[in-house]
C-alpha positions as protocol buffer text, in pm:
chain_id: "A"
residue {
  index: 1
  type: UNK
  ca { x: -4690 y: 440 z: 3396 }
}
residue {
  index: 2
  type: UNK
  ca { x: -4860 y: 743 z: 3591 }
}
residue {
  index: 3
  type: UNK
  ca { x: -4854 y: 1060 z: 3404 }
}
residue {
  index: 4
  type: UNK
  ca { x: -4608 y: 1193 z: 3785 }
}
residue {
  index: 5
  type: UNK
  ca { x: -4394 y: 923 z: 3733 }
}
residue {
  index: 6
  type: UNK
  ca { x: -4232 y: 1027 z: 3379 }
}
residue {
  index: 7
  type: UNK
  ca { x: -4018 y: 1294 z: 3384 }
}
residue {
  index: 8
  type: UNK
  ca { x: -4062 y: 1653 z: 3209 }
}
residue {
  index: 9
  type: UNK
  ca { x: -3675 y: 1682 z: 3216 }
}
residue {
  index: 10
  type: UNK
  ca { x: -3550 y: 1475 z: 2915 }
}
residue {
  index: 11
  type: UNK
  ca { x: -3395 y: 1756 z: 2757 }
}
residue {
  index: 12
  type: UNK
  ca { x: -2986 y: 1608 z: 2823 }
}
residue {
  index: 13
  type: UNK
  ca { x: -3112 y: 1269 z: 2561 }
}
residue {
  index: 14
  type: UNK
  ca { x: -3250 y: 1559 z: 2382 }
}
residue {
  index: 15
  type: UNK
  ca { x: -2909 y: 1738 z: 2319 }
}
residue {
  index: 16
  type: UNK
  ca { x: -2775 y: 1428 z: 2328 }
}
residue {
  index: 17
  type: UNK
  ca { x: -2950 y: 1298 z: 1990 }
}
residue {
  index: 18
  type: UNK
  ca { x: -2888 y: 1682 z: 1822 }
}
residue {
  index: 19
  type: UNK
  ca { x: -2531 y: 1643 z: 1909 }
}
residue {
  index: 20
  type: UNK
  ca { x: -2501 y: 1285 z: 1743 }
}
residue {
  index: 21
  type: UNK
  ca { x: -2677 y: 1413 z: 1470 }
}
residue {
  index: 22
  type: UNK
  ca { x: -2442 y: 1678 z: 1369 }
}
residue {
  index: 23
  type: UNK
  ca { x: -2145 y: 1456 z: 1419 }
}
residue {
  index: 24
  type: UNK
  ca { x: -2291 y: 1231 z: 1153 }
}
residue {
  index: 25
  type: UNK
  ca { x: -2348 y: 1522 z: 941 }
}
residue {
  index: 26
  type: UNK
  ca { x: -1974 y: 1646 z: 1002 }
}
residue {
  index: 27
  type: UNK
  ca { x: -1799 y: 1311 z: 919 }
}
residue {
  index: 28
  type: UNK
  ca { x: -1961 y: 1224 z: 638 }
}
residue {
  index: 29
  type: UNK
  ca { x: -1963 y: 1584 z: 465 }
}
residue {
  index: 30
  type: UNK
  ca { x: -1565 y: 1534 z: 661 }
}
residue {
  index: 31
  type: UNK
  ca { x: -1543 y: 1229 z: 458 }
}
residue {
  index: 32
  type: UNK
  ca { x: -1617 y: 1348 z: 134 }
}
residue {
  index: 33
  type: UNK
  ca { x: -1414 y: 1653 z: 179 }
}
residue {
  index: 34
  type: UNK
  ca { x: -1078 y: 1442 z: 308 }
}
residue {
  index: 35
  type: UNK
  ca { x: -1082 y: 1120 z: 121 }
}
residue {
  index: 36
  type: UNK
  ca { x: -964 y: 1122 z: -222 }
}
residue {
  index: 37
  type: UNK
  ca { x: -1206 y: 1013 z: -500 }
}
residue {
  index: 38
  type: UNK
  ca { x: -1015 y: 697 z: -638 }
}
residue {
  index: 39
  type: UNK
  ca { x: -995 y: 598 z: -240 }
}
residue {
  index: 40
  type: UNK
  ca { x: -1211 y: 219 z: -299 }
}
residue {
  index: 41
  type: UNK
  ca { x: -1111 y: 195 z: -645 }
}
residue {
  index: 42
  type: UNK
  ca { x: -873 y: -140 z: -643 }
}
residue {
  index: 43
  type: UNK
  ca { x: -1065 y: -254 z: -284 }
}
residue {
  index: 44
  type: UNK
  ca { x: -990 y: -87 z: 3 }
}
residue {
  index: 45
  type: UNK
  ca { x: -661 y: 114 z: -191 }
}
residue {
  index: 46
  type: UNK
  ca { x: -608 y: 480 z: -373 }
}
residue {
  index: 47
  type: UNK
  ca { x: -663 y: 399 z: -726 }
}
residue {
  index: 48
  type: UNK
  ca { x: -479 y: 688 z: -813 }
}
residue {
  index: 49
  type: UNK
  ca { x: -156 y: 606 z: -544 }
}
residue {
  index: 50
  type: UNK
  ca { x: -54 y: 405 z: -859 }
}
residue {
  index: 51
  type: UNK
  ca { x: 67 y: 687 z: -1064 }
}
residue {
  index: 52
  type: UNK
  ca { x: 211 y: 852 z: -738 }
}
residue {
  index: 53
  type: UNK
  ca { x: 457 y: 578 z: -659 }
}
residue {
  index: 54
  type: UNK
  ca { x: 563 y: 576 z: -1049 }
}
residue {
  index: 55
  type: UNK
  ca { x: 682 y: 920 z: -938 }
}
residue {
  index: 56
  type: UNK
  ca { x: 909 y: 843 z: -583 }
}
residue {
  index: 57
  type: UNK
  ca { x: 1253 y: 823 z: -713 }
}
residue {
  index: 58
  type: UNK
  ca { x: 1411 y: 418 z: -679 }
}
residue {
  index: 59
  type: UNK
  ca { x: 1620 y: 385 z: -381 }
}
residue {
  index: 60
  type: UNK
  ca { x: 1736 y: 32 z: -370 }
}
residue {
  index: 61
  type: UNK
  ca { x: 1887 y: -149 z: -662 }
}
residue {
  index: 62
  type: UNK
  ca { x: 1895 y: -553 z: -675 }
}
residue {
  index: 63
  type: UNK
  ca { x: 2262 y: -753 z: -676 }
}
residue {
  index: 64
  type: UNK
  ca { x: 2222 y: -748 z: -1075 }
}
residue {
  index: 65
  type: UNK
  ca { x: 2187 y: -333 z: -1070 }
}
residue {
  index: 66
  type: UNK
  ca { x: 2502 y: -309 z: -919 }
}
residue {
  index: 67
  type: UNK
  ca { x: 2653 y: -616 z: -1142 }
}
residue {
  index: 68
  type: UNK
  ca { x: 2682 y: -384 z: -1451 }
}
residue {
  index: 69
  type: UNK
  ca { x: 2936 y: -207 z: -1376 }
}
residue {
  index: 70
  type: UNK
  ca { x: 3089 y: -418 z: -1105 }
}
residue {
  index: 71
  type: UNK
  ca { x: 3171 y: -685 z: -1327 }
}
residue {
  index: 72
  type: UNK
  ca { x: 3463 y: -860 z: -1125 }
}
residue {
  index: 73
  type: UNK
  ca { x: 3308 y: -835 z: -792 }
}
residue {
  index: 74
  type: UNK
  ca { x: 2987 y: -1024 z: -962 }
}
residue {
  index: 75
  type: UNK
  ca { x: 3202 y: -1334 z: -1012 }
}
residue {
  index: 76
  type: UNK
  ca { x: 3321 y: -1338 z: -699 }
}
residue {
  index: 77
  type: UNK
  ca { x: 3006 y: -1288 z: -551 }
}
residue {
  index: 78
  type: UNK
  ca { x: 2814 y: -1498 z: -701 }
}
residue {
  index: 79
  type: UNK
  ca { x: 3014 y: -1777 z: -603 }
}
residue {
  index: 80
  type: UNK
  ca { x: 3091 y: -1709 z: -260 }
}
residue {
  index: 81
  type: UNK
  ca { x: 2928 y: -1754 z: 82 }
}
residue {
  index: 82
  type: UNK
  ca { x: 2776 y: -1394 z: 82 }
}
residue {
  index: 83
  type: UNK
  ca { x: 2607 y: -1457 z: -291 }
}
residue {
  index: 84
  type: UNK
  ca { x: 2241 y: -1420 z: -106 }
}
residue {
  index: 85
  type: UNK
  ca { x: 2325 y: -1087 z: 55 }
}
residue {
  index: 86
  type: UNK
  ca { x: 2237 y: -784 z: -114 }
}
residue {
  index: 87
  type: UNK
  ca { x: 2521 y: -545 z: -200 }
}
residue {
  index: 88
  type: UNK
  ca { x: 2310 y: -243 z: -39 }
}
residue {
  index: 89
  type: UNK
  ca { x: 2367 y: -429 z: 288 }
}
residue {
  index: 90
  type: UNK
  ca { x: 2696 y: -358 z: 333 }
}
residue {
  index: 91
  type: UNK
  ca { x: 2740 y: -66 z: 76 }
}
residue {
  index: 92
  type: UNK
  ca { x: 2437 y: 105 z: 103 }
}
residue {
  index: 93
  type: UNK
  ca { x: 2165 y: 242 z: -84 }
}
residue {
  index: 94
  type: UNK
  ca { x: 2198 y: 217 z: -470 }
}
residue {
  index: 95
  type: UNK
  ca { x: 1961 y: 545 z: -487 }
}
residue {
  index: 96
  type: UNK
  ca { x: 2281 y: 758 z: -324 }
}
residue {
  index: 97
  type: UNK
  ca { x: 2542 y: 605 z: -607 }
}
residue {
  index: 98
  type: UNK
  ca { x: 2299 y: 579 z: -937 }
}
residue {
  index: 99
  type: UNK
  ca { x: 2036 y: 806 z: -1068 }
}
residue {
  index: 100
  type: UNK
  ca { x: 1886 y: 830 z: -1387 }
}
residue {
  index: 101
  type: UNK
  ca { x: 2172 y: 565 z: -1528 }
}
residue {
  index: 102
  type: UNK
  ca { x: 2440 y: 850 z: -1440 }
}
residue {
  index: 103
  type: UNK
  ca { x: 2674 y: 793 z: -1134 }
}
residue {
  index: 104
  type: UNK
  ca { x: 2583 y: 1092 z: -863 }
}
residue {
  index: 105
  type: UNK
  ca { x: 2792 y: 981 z: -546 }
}
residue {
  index: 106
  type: UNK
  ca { x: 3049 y: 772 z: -490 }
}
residue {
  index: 107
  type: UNK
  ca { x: 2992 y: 450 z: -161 }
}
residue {
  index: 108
  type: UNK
  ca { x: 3147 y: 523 z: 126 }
}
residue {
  index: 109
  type: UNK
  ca { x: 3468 y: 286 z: 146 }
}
residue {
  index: 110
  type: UNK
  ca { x: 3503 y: 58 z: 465 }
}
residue {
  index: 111
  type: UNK
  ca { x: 3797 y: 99 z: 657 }
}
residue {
  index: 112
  type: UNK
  ca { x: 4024 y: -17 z: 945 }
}
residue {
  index: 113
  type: UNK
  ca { x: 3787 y: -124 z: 1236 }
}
residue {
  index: 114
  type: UNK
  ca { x: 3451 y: 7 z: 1038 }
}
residue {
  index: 115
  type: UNK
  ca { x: 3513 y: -329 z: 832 }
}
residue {
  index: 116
  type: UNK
  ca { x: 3541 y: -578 z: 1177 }
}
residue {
  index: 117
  type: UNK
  ca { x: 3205 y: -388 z: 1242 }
}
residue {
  index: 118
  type: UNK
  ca { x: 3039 y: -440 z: 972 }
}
residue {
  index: 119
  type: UNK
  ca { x: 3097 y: -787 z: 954 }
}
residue {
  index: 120
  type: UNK
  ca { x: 2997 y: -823 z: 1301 }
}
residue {
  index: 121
  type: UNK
  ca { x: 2691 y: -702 z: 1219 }
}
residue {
  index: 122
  type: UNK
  ca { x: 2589 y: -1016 z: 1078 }
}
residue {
  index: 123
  type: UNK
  ca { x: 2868 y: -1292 z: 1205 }
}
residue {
  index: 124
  type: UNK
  ca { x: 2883 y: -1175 z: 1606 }
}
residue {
  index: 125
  type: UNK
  ca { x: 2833 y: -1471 z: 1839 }
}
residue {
  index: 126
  type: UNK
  ca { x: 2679 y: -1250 z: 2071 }
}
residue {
  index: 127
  type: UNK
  ca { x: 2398 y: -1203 z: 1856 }
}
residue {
  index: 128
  type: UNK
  ca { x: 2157 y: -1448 z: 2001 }
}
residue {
  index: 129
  type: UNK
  ca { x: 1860 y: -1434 z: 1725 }
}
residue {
  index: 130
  type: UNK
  ca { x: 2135 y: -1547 z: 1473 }
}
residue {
  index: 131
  type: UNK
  ca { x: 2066 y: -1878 z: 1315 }
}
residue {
  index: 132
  type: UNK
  ca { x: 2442 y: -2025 z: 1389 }
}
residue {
  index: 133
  type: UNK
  ca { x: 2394 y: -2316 z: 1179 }
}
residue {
  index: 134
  type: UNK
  ca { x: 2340 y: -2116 z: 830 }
}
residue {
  index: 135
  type: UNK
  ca { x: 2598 y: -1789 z: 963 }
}
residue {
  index: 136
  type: UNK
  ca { x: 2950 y: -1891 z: 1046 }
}
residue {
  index: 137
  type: UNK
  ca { x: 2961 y: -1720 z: 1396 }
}
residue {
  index: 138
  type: UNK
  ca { x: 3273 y: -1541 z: 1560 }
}
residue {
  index: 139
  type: UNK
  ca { x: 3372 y: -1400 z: 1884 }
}
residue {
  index: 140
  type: UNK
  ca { x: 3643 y: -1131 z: 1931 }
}
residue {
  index: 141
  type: UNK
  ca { x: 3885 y: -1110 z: 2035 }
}
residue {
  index: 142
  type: UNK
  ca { x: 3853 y: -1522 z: 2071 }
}
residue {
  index: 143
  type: UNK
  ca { x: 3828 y: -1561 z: 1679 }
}
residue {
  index: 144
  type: UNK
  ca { x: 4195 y: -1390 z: 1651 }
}
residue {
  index: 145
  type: UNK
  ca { x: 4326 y: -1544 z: 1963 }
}
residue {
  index: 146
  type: UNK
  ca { x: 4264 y: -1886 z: 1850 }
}
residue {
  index: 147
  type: UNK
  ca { x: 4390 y: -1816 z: 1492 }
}
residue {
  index: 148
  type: UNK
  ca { x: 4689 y: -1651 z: 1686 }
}
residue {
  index: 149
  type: UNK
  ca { x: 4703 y: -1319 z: 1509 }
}
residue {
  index: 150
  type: UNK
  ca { x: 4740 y: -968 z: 1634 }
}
residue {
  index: 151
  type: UNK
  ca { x: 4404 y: -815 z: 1808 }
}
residue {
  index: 152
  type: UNK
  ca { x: 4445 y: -495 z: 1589 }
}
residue {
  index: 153
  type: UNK
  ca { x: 4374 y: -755 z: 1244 }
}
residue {
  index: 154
  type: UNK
  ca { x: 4079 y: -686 z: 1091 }
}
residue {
  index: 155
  type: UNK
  ca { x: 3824 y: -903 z: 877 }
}
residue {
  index: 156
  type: UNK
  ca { x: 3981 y: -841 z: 541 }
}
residue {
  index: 157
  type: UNK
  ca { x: 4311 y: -914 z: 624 }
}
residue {
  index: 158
  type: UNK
  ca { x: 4237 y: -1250 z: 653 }
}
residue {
  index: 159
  type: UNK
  ca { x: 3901 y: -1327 z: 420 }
}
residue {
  index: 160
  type: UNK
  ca { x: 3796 y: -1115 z: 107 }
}
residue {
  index: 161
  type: UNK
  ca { x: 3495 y: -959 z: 154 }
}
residue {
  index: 162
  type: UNK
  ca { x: 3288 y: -1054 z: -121 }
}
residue {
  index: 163
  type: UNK
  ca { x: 3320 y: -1407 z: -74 }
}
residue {
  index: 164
  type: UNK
  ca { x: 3503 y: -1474 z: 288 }
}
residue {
  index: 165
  type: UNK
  ca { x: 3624 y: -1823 z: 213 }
}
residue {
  index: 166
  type: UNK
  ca { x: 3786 y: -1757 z: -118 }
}
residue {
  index: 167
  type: UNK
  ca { x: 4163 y: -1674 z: 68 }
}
residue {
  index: 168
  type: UNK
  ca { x: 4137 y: -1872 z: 343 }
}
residue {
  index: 169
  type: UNK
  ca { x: 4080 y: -2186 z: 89 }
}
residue {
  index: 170
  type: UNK
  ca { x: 4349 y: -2071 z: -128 }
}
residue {
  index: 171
  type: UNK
  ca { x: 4571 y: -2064 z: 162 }
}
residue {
  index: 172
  type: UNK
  ca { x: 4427 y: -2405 z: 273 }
}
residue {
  index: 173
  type: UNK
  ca { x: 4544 y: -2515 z: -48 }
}
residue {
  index: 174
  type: UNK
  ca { x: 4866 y: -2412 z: -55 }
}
residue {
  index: 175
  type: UNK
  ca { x: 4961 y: -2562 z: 243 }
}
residue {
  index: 176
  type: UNK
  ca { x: 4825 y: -2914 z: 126 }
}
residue {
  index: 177
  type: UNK
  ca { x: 4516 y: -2894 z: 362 }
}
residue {
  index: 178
  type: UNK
  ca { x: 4138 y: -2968 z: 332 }
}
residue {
  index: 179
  type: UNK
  ca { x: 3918 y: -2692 z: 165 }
}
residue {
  index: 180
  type: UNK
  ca { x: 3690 y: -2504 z: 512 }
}
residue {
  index: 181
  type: UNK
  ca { x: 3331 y: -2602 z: 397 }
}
């Protein structure tokens, strides 16, 4: 190249460079200011995140937390239809009825039409991600139509809650019929 050819004006890659420069110096001194010591201790975690969950109060409870003092309803829901669903499903977080082993709150009780709701939650034929074959399915006001009651009934009137089948079998049997698999 010709000495006239090259330019005297490269100052802009000049700033350019500078200006990556200090960015590199201001993230990593950034870096070491921001990022907690024990960050990379257990791979890519916060070693020390560890003892700081330990400390978040629990929230949610298993079936079997709510079992000990709920001793009937564990019978019945263990052997009913509903024994896979958790009781916070329906009831709510175990963290707003238990702490510390010490009852703090008492669940909110289900009433009226909030019960048709919740079951309809789960069982509402209109719910097209629903996997019908493993969730008995309803449509209202079809479902109380076709079992020709009044379209005020709700849910619990005819099934118990914990385990939905357990009255409608009884009845079933009573009446000399074949148990509703």
């Amino acid at each position: 190249m010709h000495k006239e050819s090259r330019s005297k004006y490269n100052s802009h890659l000049i700033r350019l460079i500078i200006a990556l420069i200090i960015f590199g110096v201001a993230g990593f001194f950034a870096r070491k200011v921001f990022i907690p010591d024990s960050m990379g201790e257990y791979g890519h975690y916060r070693g020390a995140d560890i003892e700081d969950q330990k400390s978040i109060p629990i929230r949610l409870g298993t079936n079997d937390s709510c079992f000990q003092c709920h001793k009937p309803v564990r019978t019945i829901h263990k052997s009913g239809v509903h024994k896979t669903v958790s009781c916070e499903v329906c009831h709510g977080p175990y963290g707003n009825h238990i702490a510390d082993g010490k009852k703090i709150g008492t669940m909110p009780v289900k009433r009226d039409q909030e019960i048709s709701q919740l079951c309809l939650r789960c069982h509402n034929k209109v719910i097209q991600a629903r996997p019908r074959k493993s969730i008995r399915m309803v449509g209202l006001p079809e479902h109380l139509e076709q079992k020709q009651v009044r379209m005020t009934h709700t849910c619990n009137q005819c099934h118990m809650v914990h385990d939905p089948l357990m009255w409608i079998n009884q009845a079933r049997e009573m009446m000399g019929l074949t148990e509703v698999q």
